[in-house]
MIGUSE-895255 format. One record per residue: residue in three letters; chain; x negated, y negated, z of N, C-alpha, C in turn. Coordinates in Angstrom, 3 decimals. Each point is the difference from the previous one (the first is absolute). Layout:
<'ALA' 'A' <X Y Z> <X Y Z> <X Y Z>>,
...
//
This chain:
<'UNK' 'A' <-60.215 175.991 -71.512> <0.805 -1.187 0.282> <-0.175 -1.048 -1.098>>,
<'UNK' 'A' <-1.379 0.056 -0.441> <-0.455 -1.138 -1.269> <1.554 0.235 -1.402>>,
<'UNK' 'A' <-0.251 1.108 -0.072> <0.924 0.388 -1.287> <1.619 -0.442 0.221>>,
<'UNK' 'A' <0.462 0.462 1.388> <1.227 -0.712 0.697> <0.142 -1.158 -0.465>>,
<'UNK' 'A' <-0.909 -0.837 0.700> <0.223 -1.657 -0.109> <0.057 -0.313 -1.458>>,
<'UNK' 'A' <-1.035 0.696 -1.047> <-0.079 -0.541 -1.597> <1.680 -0.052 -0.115>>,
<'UNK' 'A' <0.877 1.328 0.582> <0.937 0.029 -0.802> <1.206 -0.458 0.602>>,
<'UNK' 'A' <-0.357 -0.511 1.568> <1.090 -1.360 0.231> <-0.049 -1.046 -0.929>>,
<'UNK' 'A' <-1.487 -0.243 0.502> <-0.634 -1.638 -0.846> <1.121 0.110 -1.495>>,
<'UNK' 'A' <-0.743 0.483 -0.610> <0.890 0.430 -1.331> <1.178 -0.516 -0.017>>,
<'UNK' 'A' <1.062 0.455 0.845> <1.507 -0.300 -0.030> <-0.006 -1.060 0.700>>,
<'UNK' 'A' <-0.625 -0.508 0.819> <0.154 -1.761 0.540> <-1.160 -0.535 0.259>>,
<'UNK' 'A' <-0.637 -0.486 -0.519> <-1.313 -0.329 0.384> <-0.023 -1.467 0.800>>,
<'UNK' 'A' <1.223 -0.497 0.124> <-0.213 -0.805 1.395> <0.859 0.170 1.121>>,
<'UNK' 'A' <-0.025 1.652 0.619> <-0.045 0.123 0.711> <-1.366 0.732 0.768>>,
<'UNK' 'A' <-0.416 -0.439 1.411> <-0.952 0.555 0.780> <0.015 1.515 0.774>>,
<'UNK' 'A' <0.247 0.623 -1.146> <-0.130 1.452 0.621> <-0.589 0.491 1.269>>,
<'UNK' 'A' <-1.372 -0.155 -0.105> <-0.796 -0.143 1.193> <0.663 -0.012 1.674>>,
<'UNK' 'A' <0.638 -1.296 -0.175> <0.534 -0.575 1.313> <1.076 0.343 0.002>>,
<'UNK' 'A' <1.187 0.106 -1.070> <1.612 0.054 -0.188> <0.244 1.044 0.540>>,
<'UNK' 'A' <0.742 0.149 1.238> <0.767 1.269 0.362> <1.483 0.204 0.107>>,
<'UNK' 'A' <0.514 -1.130 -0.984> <1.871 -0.066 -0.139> <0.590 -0.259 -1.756>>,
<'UNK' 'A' <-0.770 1.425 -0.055> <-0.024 -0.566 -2.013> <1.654 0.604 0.173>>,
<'UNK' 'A' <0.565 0.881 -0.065> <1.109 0.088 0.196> <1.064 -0.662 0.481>>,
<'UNK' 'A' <-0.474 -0.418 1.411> <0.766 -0.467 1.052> <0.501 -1.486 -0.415>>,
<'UNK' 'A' <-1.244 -0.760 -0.981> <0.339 -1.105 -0.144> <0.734 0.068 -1.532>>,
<'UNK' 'A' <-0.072 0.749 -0.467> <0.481 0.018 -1.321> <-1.063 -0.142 -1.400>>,
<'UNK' 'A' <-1.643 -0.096 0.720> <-0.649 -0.519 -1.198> <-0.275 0.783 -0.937>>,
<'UNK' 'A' <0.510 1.586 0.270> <-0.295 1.252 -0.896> <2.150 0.764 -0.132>>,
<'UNK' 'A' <-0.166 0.020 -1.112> <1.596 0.835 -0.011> <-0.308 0.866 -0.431>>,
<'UNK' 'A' <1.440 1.004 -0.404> <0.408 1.126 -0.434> <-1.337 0.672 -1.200>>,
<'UNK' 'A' <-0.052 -1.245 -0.750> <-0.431 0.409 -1.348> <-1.573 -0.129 0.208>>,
<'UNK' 'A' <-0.397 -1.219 0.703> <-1.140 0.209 0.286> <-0.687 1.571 0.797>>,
<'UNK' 'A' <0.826 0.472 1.321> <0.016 1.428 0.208> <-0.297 0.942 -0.864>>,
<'UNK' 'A' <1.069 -0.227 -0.600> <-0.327 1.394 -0.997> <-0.988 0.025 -1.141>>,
<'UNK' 'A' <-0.426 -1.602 -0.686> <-1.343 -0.317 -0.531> <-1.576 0.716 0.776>>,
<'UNK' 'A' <-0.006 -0.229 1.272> <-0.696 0.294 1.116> <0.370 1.825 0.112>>,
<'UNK' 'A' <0.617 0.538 -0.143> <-0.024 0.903 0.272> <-0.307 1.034 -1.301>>,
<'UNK' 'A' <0.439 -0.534 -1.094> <-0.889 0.627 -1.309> <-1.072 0.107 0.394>>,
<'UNK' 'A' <-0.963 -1.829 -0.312> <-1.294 0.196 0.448> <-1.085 0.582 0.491>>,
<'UNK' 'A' <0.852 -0.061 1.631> <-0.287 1.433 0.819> <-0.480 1.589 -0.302>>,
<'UNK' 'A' <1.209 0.214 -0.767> <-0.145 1.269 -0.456> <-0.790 0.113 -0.636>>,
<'UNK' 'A' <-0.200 -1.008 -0.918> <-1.298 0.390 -1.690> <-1.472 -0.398 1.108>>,
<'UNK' 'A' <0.055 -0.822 0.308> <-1.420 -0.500 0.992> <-0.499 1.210 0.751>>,
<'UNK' 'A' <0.704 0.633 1.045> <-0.027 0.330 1.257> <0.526 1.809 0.048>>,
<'UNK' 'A' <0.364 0.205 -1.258> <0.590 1.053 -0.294> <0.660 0.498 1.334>>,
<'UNK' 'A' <0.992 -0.457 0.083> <1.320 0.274 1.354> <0.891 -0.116 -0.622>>,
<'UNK' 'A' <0.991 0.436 0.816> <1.484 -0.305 -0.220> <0.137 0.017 1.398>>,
<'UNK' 'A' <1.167 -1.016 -0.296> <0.365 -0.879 1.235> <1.852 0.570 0.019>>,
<'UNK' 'A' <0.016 0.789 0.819> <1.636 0.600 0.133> <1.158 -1.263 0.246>>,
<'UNK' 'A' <1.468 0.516 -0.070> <0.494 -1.173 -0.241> <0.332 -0.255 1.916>>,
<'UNK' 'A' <-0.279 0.794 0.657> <0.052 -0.395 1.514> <-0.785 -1.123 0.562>>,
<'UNK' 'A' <-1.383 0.246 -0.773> <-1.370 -1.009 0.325> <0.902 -1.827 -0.638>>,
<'UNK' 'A' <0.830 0.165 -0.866> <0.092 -1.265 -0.327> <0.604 -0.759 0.962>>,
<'UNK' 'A' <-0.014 -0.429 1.114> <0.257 -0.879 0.878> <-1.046 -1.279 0.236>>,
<'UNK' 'A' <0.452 -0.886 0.515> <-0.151 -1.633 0.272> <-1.217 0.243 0.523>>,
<'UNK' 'A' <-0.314 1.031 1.418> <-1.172 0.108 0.662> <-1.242 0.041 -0.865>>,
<'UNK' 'A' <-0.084 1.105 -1.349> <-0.950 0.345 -0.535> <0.091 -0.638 -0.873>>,
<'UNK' 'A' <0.311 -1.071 -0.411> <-0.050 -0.839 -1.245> <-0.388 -1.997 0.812>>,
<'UNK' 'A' <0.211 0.280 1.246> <-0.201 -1.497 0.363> <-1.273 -0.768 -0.197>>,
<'UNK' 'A' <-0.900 0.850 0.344> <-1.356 -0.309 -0.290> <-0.592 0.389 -0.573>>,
<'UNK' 'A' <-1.295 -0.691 -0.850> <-1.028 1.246 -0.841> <-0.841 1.440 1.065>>,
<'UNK' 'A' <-0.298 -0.899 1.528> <-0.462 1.302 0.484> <0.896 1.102 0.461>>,
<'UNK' 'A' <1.334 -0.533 -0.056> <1.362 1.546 0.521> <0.031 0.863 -0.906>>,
<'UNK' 'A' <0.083 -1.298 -1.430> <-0.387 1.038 -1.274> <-0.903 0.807 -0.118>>,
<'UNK' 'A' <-1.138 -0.225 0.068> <-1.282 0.701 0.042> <-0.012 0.919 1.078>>,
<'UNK' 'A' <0.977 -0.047 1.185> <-0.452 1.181 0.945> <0.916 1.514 -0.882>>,
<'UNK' 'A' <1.092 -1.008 -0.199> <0.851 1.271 -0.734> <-0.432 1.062 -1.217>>,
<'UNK' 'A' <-0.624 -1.350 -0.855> <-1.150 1.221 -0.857> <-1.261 0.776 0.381>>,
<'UNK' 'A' <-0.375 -0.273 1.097> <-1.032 0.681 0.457> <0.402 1.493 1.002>>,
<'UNK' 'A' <1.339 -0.397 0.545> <1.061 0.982 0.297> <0.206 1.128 -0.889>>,
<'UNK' 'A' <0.517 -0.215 -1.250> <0.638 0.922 -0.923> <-1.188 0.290 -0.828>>,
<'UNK' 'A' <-1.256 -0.855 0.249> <-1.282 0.953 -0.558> <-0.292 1.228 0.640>>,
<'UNK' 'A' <0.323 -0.348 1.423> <-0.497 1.538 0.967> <1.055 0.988 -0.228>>,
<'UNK' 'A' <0.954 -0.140 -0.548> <0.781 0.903 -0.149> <0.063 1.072 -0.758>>,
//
């Protein structure tokens, strides 16, 4: 989860990852930020994240995020 947050922080560092569970919903993460986040992902976390997984749910929060990579690790 530590490595997660470095690489929100990174792309907004004043937002509160931690607590934030409407990064989407509110608009404070877009398109481009996504797909920034989802490179990352891949090189960090060695996953790939299919293009089904890209929905609002798994991108709203750092921990939805983090369940999803811990998901497609067991896979």
């Amino acid at each position: 989860m530590e490595e997660l947050l470095e690489i929100l922080t990174d792309l907004h560092p004043e937002v509160d990852f931690e607590t934030c569970d409407t990064l989407v919903d509110d608009k404070i993460i877009d398109s481009f930020d996504i797909v920034s986040i989802i490179s990352e992902i891949s090189e960090q976390f060695d996953v790939v994240i299919p293009a089904e997984e890209i929905i609002p749910e798994n991108f709203n929060s750092a921990e939805a995020l983090y369940d999803l990579i811990q998901r497609l690790e067991e896979e």
